[in-house]
N, C-alpha and C positions, 0 to 999 in steps of 0.2 A: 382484409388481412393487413395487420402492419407488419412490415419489411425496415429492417435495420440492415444497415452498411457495415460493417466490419474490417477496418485494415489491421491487419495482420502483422505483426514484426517479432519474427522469432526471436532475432540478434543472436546471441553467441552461446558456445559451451551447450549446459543441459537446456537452454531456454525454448531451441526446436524440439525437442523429446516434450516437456513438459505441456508446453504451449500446444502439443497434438492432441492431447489427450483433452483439455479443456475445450479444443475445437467438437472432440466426439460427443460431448456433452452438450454442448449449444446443438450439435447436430441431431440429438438425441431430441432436448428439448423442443424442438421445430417439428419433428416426429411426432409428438406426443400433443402438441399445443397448436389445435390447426388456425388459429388466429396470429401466430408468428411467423415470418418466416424471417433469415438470414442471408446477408452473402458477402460473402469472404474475400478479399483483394489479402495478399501477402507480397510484403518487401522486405529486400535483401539487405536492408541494410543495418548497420551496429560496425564491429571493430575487423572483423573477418571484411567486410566492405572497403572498411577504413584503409586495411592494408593493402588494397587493392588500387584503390580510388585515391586515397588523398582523403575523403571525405566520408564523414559516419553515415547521412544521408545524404540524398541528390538535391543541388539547389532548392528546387521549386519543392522540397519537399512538402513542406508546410503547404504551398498551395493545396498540394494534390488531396495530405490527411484532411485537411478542413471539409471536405463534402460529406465524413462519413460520421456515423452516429458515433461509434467509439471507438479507439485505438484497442489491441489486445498485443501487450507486448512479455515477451519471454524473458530474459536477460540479456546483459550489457555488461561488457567486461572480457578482453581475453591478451595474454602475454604478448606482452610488444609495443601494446598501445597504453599510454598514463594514464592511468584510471581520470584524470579530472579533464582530456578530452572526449574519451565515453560519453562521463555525465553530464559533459556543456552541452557537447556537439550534439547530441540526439536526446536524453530524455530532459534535462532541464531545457532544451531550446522548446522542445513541445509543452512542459508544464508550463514553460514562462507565456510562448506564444498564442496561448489557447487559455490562457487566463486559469489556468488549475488551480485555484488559492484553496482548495479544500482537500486535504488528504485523510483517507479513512483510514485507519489499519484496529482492525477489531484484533484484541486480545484476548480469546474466550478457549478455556478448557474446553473440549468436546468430550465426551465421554468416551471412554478407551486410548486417548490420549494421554504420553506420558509428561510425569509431571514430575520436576528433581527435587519439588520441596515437602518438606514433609508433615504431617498431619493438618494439610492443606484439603478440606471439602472441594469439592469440580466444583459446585456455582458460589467460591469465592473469587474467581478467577475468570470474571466478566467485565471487561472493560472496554470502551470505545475510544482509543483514541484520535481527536480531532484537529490536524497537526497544520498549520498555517504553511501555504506551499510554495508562495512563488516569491517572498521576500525575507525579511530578519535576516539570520545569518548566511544563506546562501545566496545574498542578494547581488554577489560578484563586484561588487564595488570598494574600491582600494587601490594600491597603487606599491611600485618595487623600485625601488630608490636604489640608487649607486649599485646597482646588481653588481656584484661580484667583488666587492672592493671594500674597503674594512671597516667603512660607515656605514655598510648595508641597512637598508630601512625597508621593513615589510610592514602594511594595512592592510587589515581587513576589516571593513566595514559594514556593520551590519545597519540594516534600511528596514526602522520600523516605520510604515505611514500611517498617518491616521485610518482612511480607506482599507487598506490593506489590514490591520490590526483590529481594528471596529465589525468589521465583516465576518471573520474567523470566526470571533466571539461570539456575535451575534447566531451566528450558524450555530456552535454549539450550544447555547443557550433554548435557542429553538429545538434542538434534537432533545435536550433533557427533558423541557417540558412535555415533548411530544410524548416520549416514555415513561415519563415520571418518576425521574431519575435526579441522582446529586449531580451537580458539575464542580470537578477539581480544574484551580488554574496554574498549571507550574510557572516559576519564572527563576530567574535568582537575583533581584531587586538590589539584595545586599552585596552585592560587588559590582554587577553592570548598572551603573547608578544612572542611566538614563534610559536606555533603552527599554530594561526590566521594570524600571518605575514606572516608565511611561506604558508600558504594559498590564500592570497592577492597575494602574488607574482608569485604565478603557476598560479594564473585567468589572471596575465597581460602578462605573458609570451606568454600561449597559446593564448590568444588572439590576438599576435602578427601576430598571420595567420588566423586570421578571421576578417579584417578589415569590412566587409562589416555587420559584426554583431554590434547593439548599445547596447552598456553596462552600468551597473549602481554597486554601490557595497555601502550595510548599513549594517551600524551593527544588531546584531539580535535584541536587544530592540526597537532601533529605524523601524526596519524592521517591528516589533509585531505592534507598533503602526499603521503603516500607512497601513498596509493590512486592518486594521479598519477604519480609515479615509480615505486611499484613495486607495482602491483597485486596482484600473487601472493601476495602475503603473508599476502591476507587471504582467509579461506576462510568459518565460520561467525560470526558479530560481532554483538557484544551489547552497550546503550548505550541511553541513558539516552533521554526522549520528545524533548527539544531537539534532540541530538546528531544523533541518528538521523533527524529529519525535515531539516534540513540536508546531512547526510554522502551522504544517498538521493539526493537533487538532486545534488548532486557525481557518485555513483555514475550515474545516469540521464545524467547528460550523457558522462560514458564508454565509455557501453553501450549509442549507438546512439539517444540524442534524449530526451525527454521522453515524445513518441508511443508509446515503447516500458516506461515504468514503470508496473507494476502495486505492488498493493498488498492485503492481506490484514490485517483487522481481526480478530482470533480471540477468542471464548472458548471456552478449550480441553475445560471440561468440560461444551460444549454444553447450558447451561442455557439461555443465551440465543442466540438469531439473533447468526451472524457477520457481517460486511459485509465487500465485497469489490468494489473499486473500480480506475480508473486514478487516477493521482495529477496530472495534466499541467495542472488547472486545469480554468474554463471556457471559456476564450478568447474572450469575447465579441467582439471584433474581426473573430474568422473566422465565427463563428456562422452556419448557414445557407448558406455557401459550399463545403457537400461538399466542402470540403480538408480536413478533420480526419483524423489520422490514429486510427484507433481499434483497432489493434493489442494498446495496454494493455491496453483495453476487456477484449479477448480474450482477454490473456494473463490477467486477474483471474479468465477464467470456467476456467482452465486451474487457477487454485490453489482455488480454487470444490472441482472435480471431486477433488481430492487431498483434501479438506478433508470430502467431505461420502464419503470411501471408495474413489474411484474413480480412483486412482493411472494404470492406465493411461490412462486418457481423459487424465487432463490432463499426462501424457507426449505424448500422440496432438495436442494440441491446440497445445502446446509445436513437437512437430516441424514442424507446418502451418504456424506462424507460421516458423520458419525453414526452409523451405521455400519459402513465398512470398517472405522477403528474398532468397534462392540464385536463385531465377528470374528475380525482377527486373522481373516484365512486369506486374504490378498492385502499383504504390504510389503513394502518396499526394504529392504536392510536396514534402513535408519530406525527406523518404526518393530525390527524384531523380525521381519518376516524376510519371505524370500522370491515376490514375487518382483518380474519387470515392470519398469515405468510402461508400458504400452500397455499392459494386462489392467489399468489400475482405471482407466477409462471406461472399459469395458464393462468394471464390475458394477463402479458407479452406476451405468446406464440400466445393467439389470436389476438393482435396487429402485431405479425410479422408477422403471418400469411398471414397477408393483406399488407403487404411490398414486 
């Protein structure tokens, strides 16, 4: 039997509510698959911690995650604390320190999911995007000059490395072939005259040894448009940490809400724990009002199961969630219905059941 480690980090807002319900589904999944088993360590910590502590995590945090197979975390984010101690102090410190340089976030209509454009077909609305994670522009390097004083000078500097920028690529390159898919490369060359260049030119380099892959490359504005007008186009897509955390949000509101974005943190050569999350925020405003939809939640533990070997499960996990949108009779308020975030677990597990 293999046995996978799990740490657990709700963090803030709906992220406990949603994150429970993905745990009932991995617990389901272990029921069902007597060749896995699981087990679950959860910590307190996030911005609720923060205001406690001083600190989003505890020191040695990182020592402690490093033992486990994969981080499963809820949301980050709650009033009081600046959103960009959040995302230093706890989820960039672990994307950065665990070498995350690959982020998944599938943009895929499911069927019975809603969609706000119109005479749009559900399988034009399939796309992978494959978002560079732990450098470019979140690469935190820069500097604030005469703070406060009338020559104020602010930097931010984005860090494309060779390593860093060449690997991405290469990752996606590999996924398209494996699928047999196009690969798009956003950048916007035409203004960030080094960085973006220098970006353009590692997608044709690498490319150079995947002839058999069709490629395509737009700038990011023009890229935002036509995901809107003409979503097909785009099948496998590779793009820089900026680009890609924007373009997803774009993607996610096409594909059926926020409720429905997942997200996958990778290190591909499993040195370190991957993490594997929804992206929709914390929502503090709904917090505690079991309307959360935690679908994402679900869908994260579906790239989870792909990630950690087990393709079909998170095929099977995949179907359930659209399955449940095609029946219609357990959703959340976002989604039209009127069912709780705890109920939404539940229903999953009886549709797998039956897989």
């Amino acid at each position: 039997m293999k046995k996978f480690k799990i740490a657990v980090i709700p963090g803030d807002g709906i992220g406990t509510e949603v994150i429970n319900e993905g745990i009932k589904v991995l617990k389901k999944i272990e029921e069902l698959e007597p060749s896995i088993s699981f087990e679950f360590e959860t910590f307190p910590w996030g911005c609720e911690y923060y205001l406690k502590t001083g600190k989003m995590m505890d020191e040695n945090g990182m020592e402690i995650l490093k033992n486990f197979d994969a981080i499963y975390l809820g949301a980050v984010g709650f009033p009081g604390v600046p959103d960009h101690i959040s995302l230093w102090d706890l989820l960039l410190r672990i994307r950065k320190g665990f070498d995350q340089y690959i982020n998944i976030r599938p943009v895929k209509l499911l069927k019975g999911a809603p969609c706000p454009l119109k005479d749009v077909k559900r399988e034009e609305i399939d796309m992978l995007f494959i978002r560079e994670n732990s450098e470019g522009e979140y690469a935190g390097a820069g500097d604030w000059l005469f703070k406060g004083k009338p020559n104020e000078v602010v930097l931010q500097t984005g860090v494309f490395s060779r390593k860093g920028t060449e690997r991405v690529i290469r990752y996606a390159y590999e996924i398209a072939r494996k699928e047999g898919k196009t690969l798009t490369s956003i950048s916007k060359a035409n203004a960030l005259n080094y960085s973006m260049v220098f970006w353009d030119e590692v997608f044709q380099e690498v490319g150079k040894e995947y002839p058999d892959v069709k490629t395509y490359s737009y700038l990011v504005d023009a890229a935002a448009m036509f995901m809107v007008k003409d979503p097909k186009r785009f099948e496998v897509v590779v793009t820089s940490n900026l680009f890609g955390d924007i373009l997803t949000d774009l993607g996610a509101a096409i594909a059926g809400g926020m409720g429905l974005a997942a997200g996958a943190n990778l290190n591909p050569e499993k040195e370190f724990p991957s993490m594997f999350e929804p992206i929709h925020g914390s929502a503090p405003d709904i917090a505690g009002k079991e309307i959360s939809n935690p679908l994402a939640s679900i869908w994260s533990v579906s790239q989870m199961m792909d990630f950690f070997g087990y393709e079909d499960w998170g095929k099977k996990v995949l179907d359930a969630i659209e399955e449940l949108l095609v029946e219609g009779k357990t959703l959340t308020p976002d989604l039209g219905g009127t069912a709780k975030t705890s109920e939404i677990g539940e229903a999953i597990n009886k549709i797998l059941e039956k897989k």
